[in-house]
C-alpha positions in Angstrom: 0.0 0.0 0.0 1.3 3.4 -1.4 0.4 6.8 0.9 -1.3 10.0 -1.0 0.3 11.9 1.9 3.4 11.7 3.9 4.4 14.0 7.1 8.3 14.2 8.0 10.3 15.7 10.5 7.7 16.8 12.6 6.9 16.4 16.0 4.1 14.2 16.1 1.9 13.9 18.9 0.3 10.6 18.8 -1.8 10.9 21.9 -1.8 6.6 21.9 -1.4 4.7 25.1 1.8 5.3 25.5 1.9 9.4 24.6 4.5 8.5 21.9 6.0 11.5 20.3 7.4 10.4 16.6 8.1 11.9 13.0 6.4 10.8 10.5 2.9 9.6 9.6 1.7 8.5 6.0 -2.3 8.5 4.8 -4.3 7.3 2.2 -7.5 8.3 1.4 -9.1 9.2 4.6 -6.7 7.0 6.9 -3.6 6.7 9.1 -1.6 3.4 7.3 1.6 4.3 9.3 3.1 5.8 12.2 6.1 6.3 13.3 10.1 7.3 12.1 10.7 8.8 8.6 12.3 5.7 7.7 9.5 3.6 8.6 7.0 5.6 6.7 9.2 5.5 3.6 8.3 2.6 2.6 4.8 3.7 1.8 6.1 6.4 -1.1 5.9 6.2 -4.5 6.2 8.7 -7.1 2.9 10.0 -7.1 2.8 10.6 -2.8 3.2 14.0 -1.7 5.5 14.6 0.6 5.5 17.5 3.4 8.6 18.4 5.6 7.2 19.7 8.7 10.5 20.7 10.2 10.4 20.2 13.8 6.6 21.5 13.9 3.7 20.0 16.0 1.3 17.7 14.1 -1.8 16.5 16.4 -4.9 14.9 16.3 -7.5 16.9 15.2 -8.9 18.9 18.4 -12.0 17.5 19.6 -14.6 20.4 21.2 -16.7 18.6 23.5 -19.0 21.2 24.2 -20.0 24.3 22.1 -22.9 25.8 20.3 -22.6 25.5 16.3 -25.3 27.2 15.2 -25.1 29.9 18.1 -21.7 30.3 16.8 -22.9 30.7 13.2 -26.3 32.5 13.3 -24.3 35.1 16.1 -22.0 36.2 12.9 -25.3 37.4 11.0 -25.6 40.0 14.2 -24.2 42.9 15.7 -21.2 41.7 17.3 -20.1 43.6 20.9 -16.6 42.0 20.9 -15.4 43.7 17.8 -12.3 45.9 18.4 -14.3 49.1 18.1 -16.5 48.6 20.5 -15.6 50.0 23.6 -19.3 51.5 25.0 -22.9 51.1 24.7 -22.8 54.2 22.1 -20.8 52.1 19.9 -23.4 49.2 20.2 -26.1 51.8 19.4 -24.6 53.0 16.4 -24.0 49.5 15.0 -27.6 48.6 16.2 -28.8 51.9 13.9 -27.0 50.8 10.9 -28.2 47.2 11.6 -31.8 48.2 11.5 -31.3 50.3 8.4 -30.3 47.1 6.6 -33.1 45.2 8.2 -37.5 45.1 7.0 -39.2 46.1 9.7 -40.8 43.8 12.4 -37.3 41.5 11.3 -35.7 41.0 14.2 -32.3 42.9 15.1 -29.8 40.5 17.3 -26.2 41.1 18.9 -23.8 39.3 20.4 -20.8 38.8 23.4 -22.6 41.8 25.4 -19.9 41.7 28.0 -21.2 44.9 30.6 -17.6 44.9 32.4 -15.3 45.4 29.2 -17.8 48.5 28.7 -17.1 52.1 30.3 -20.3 52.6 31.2 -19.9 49.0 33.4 -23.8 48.3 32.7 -26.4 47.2 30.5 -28.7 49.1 28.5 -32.0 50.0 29.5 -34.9 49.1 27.5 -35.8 53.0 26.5 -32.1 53.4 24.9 -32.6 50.5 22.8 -37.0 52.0 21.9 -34.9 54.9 20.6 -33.0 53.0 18.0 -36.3 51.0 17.1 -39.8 50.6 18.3 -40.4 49.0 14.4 -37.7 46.3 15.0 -37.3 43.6 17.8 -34.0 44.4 19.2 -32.4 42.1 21.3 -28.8 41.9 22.9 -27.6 38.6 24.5 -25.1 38.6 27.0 -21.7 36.9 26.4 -23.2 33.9 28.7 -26.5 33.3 26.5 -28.2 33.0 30.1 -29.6 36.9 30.4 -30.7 39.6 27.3 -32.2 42.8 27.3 -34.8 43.4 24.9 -36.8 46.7 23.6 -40.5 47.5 24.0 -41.4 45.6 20.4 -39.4 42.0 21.4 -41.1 42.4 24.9 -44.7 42.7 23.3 -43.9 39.9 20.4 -42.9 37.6 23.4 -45.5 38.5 25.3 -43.8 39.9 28.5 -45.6 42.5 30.0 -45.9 44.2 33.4 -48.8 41.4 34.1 -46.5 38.6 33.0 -45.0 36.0 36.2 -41.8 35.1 35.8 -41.4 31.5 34.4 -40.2 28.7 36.4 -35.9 28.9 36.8 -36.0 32.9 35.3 -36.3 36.2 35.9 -38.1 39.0 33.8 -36.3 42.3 35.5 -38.4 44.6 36.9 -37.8 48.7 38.4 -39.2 49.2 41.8 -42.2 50.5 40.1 -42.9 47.6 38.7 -42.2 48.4 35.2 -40.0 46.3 32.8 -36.8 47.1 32.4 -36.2 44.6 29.6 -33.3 42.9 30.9 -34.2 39.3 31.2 -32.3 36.3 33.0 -31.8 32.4 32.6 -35.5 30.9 31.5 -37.1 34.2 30.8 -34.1 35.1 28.2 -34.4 31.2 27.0 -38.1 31.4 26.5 -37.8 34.8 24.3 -36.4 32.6 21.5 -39.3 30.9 21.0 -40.0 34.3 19.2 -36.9 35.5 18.5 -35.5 32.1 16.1 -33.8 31.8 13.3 -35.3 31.2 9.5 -33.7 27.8 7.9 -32.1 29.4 5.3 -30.2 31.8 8.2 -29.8 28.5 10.1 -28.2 27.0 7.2 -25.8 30.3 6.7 -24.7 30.9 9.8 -24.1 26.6 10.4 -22.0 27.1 7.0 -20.1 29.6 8.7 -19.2 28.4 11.9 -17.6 25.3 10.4 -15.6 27.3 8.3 -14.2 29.3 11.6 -13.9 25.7 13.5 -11.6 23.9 10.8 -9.3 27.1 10.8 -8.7 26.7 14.7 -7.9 23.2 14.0 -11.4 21.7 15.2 -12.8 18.5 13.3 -15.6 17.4 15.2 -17.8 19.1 17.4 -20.1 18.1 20.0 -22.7 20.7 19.6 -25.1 21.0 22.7 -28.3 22.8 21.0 -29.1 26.0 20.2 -32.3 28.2 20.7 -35.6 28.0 19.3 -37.5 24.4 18.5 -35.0 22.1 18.8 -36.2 19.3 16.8 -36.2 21.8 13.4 -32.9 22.8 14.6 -31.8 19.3 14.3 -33.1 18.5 11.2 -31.5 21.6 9.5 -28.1 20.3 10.8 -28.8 17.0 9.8 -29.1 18.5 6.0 -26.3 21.1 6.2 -24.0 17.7 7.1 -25.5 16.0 4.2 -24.9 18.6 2.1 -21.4 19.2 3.2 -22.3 22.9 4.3 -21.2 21.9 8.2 -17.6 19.7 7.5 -16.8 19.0 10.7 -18.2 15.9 12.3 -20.6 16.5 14.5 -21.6 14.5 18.0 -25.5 16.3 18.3 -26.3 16.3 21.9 -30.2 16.1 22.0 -30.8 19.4 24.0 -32.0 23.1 23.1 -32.0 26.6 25.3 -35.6 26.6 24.8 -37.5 24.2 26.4 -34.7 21.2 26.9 -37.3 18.9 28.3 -39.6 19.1 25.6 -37.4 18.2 22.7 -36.0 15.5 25.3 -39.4 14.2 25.8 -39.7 14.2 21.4 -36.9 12.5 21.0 -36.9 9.5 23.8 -40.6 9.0 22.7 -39.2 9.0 18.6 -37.0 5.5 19.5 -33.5 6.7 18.4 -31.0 6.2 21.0 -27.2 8.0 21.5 -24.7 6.9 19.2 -27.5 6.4 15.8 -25.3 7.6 13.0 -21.9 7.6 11.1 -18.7 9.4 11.4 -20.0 12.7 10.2 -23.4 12.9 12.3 -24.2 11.1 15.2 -26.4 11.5 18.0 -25.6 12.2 21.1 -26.7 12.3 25.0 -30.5 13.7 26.0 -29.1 17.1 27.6 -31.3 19.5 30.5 -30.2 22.7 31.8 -30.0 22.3 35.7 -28.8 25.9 36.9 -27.1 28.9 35.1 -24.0 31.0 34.2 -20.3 31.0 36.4 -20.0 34.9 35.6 -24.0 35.8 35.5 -23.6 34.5 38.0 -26.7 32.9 38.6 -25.2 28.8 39.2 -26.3 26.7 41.8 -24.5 26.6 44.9 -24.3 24.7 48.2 -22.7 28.2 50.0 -24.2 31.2 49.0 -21.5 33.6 46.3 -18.7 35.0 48.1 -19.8 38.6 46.8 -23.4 38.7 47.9 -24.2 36.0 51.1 -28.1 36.6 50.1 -27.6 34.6 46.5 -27.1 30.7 45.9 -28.1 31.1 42.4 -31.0 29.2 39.8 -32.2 25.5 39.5 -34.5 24.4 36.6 -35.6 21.6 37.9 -36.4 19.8 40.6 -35.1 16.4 41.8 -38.1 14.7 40.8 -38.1 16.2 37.6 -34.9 15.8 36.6 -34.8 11.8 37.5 -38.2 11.8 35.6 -36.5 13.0 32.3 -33.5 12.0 32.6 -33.9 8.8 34.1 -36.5 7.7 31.2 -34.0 8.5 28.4 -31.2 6.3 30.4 -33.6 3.4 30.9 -34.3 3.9 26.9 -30.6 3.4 25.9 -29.6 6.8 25.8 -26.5 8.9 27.3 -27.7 11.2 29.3 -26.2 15.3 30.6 -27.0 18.4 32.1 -25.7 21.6 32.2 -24.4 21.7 35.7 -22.4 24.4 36.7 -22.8 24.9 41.0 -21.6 22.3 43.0 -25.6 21.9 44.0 -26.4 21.6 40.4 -23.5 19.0 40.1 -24.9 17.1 43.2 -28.6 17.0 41.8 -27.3 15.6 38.5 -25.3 12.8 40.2 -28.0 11.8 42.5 -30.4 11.2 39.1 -27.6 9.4 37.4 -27.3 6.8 40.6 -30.8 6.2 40.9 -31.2 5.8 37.1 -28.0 3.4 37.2 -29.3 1.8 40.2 -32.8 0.9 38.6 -31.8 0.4 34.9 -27.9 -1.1 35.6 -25.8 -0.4 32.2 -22.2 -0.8 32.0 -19.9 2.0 30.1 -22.8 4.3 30.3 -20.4 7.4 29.6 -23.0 9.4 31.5 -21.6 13.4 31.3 -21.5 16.6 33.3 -21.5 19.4 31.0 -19.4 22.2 32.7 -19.0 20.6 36.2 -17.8 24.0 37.7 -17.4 24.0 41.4 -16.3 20.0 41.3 -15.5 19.7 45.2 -14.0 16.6 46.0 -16.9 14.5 47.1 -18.7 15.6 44.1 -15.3 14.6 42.5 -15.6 11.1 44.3 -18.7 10.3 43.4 -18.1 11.1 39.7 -15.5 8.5 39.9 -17.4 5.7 41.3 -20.1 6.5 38.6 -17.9 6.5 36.2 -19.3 9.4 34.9 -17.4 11.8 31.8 -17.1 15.2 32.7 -16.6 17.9 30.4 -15.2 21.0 31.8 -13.9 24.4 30.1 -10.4 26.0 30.7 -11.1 29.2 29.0 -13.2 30.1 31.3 -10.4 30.7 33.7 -8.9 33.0 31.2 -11.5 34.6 30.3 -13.1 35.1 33.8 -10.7 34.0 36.2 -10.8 37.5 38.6 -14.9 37.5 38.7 -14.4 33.9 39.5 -12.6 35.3 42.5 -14.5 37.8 43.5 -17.6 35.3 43.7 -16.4 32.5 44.4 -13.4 32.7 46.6 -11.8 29.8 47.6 -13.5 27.8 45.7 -11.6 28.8 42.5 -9.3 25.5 43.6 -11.8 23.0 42.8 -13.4 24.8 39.1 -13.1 23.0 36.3 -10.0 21.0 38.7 -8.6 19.1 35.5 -5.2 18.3 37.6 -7.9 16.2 40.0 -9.6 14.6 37.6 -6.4 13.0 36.0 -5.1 12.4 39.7 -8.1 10.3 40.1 -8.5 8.4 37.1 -11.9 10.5 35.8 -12.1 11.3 32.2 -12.9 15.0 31.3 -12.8 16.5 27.6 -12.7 20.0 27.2 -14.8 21.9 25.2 -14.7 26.0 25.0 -18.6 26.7 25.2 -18.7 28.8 22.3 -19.7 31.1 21.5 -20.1 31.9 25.2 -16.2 32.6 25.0 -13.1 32.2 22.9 -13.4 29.3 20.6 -9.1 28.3 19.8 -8.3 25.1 21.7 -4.5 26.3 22.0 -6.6 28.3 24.2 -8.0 26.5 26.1 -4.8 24.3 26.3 -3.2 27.2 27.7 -5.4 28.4 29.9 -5.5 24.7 31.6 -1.4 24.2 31.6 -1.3 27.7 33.2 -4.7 28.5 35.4 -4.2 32.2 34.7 -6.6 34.7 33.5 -5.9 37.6 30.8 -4.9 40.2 33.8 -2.4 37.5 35.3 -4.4 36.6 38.3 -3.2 33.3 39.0 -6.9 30.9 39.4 -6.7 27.4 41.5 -3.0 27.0 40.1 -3.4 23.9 41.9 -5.1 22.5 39.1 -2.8 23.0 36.0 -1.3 20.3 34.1 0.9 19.2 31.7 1.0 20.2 27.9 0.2 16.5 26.8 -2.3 15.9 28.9 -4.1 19.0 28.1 -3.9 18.2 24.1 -5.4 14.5 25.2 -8.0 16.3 26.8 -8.9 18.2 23.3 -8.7 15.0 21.4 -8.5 11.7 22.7 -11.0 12.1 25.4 -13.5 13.5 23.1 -13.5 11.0 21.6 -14.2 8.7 24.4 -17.1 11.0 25.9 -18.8 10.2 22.4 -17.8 6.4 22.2 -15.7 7.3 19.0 -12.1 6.9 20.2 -11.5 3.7 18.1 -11.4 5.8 14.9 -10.3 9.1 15.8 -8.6 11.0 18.7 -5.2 9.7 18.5 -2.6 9.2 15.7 -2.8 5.4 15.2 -2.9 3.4 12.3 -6.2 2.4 11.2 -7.6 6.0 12.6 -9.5 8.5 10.4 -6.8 10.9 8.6 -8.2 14.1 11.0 -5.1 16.2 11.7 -3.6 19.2 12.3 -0.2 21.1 11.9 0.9 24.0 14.3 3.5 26.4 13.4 5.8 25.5 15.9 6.6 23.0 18.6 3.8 22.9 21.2 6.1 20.8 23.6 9.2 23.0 23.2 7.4 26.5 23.1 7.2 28.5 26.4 4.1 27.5 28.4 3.3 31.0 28.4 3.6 31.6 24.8 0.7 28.7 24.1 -1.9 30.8 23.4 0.3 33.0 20.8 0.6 29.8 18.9 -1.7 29.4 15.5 -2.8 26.3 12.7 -1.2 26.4 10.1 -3.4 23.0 8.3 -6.5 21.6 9.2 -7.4 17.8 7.4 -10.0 15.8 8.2 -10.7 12.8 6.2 -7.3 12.9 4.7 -8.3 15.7 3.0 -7.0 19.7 3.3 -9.7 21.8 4.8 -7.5 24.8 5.9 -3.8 25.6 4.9 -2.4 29.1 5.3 0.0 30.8 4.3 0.5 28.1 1.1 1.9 25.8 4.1 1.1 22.7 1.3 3.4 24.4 -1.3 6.2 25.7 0.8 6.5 22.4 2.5 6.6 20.1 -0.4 9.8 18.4 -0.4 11.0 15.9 -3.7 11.9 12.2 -2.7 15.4 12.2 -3.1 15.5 14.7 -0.4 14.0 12.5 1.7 16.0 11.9 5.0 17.3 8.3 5.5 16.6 8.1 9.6 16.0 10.9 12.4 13.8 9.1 14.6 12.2 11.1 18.0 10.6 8.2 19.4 
């Protein structure tokens, strides 16, 4: 057997049992057919295999996101986006708003995205009048970097049906001024339940998932487990289903049954519709029933055990009660699926555990690869239990970048047991890490970054405790992925026999500073054995003929 592709003189990061670090791999068609030194792989040339010299740089698995919203992601780029480099106040909102709803019919609704009040100079949100003056002939709505709390003008308000009259809905808050009035600003189930007005067309669906692939393969991403999105989810589904089909999303994609809107409902659909977790191929494939259980680390509106550090009166939102949550979640484990929950609060945590027992306990299935989306404040008998359960938890690293000092401020010490990836390896639990984006950054370097170091953008150092160690943060973004979808026999290592999903760096990940992670960028995306993403003409410049092929330089 002859490669269409051979990689030399790199350092290649296998990720297989033993963490083997080698030079070259060869593929043909879509698959790994050798691993190993350059003079290993050289038997698999002939004249017609292409040849790359990556020259000391990092080849890796492709990186695995465990958890993140795809069409969030994609339908948030057809809106005003607040985390552009221009905007630095609400003005500069406003004016992007105007121009937004000049482009806009009226009664179309007018979205933006990564409202972030902090990185603002006002330091607040907008009130419901500023945003009547831009429009009272558009629905404006702007969604907090989170996606657990919006404000919305007067005309979103009335098309959802929110008035002065309206209760707020079980596990939300519709924000009111002490005379009652609204002030538009609406939190956790109330902002969730606004989508059932505010969704996407399927054409727009279809766009924006077309577009957030794109941005995925050029961070190096090649599957995605995407863990729903506004609006009815079943539709939702469907639409990715086709965009997949139609080789508009690229990226494979591990669909977790669950939507923002009404989780429980498209759960219920789904159980009652007889597929089960892991229907599908290696391009779409469903995954676990999902509920929301409590809310945001920076709202923050999470459920805790202690109250927040910052305000003694506040221990945050559940969805659910116990009874409920066994009730849904128990039924879809008893009918073969994997089942999660947004848990963020150690509370949260505890209420999901205590349904996954009882449903293990009544229904026994081994290698369940039950998951805890988020698992925030882990403390270490949550951490025990998790073990015991064998349960896959699938924390997010950025998050300590991105809002490591608010994490302080309302947390305190608990910071040392958030997202505590150096205690899950200690003890043997599996966790794969996911970014939650669009709610923050989407790069896994990252993300591995942020969980080598524990440090957030100011420097502040987070639960330092917790980092580890390069490799084990890159197995965390690839094989382990894999694992928490049951896939890690074709992909998440660099193993003969695998699927050809790779990806080149433009330097040595191992060798780099541990500080200078973050600063690193892909330079080649392939998945299937085919080139999704290569800049800077990385395929031309890297071409090397076969007499130049080195005789024997082994790393291993």
């Amino acid at each position: 057997m002859k490669a269409d592709l051979v990689f030399v003189n790199g350092e290649v990061v296998t990720i297989d049992q033993k963490n083997r670090v080698v030079e070259s791999v060869a593929v043909k068609e879509n698959q790994i057919i050798a691993v190993g030194s350059n003079s290993e792989t050289r038997q698999y040339i002939s004249d017609e295999t292409e040849i790359l010299d990556l020259a000391g740089k990092t080849l890796l698995p492709g990186f695995i996101d465990a958890h993140l919203h795809l069409t969030i992601y994609g339908t948030n780029l057809l809106g005003v986006s607040c985390i552009a480099p221009h905007i630095q106040s609400l003005e500069d909102i406003f004016t992007d708003l105007r121009k937004k709803c000049q482009d806009t019919p009226k009664g179309q609704w007018v979205r933006a995205w990564g409202f972030k009040e902090t990185k603002l100079v006002e330091n607040r949100f907008p009130t419901k009048e500023e945003l009547d003056e831009i429009s009272t002939e558009h629905p404006i709505v702007i969604i907090r970097t989170c996606n657990h709390t919006s404000i919305a003008n007067s005309k979103a308000l009335e098309i959802a049906n929110i008035s002065e009259a309206a209760d707020n809905p079980e596990g939300g808050i519709i924000e009111r001024n002490q005379d009652g009035s609204l002030t538009g600003k609406l939190i956790e189930n109330a902002h969730m339940q606004l989508f059932q007005f505010a969704s996407y067309s399927n054409d727009e669906l279809r766009k924006g998932m077309r577009l957030a692939s794109d941005e995925f393969i050029k961070a190096g991403i090649t599957s995605v487990h995407d863990a729903g999105a506004y609006g009815e989810g079943a539709e939702t589904f469907r639409v990715m289903q086709e965009a997949v089909k139609s080789s508009d999303i690229k990226v494979r994609v591990f669909a977790i049954i669950g939507s923002l809107t009404n989780s429980h409902d498209f759960v219920k659909k789904m159980v009652d519709a007889g597929p089960i977790s892991g229907l599908g191929d290696d391009r779409f494939r469903i995954g676990p029933a999902k509920l929301f259980t409590d809310g945001s680390s920076v709202g923050p509106t999470i459920a805790t055990r202690e109250p927040y550090s910052h305000n003694p009166e506040d221990c945050g939102i559940i969805y659910y009660s116990q009874e409920e949550l066994n009730l849904i979640l128990g039924d879809a484990h008893k009918k073969g699926f994997q089942i999660t929950a947004h848990a963020q609060g150690d509370r949260a945590i505890e209420m999901l555990l205590n349904c996954i027992e009882k449903a293990l306990a009544e229904h026994p299935r081994e290698d369940h690869r039950h998951r805890i989306e988020h698992a925030g404040i882990a403390s270490f008998d949550l951490q025990e239990r998790m073990k015991q359960l064998g349960v896959v938890v699938i924390p997010n690293p950025v998050f300590m970048y991105v809002n490591g000092d608010r994490y302080i401020e309302y947390y305190g010490d608990r910071v040392n047991v958030m997202y505590p990836a150096r205690d899950y390896i200690n003890k043997g639990i599996i966790a794969a890490f996911g970014s939650d984006a669009p709610v923050t950054f989407l790069d896994p370097l990252l993300g591995i970054h942020a969980a080598v170091n524990r440090k957030s953008s100011d420097g502040y150092s987070v639960g330092e405790t917790q980092c580890i160690e390069v490799i084990e943060a890159i197995r965390a973004y690839t094989w382990n992925g894999a694992y928490a979808s049951f896939e890690e026999n074709s992909k998440g290592s660099i193993e003969v026999g695998k699927l050809a999903d790779l990806v080149v760096l433009n330097d040595s990940i191992l060798s780099v500073n541990k500080s200078e992670i973050k600063n690193m960028k892909v330079e080649l995306t392939m998945i299937d054995g085919e080139v999704l993403y290569d800049t800077n003409l990385f395929l031309e410049k890297m071409k090397i003929a076969l007499p130049r092929f080195p005789q024997n330089h082994t790393k291993e």
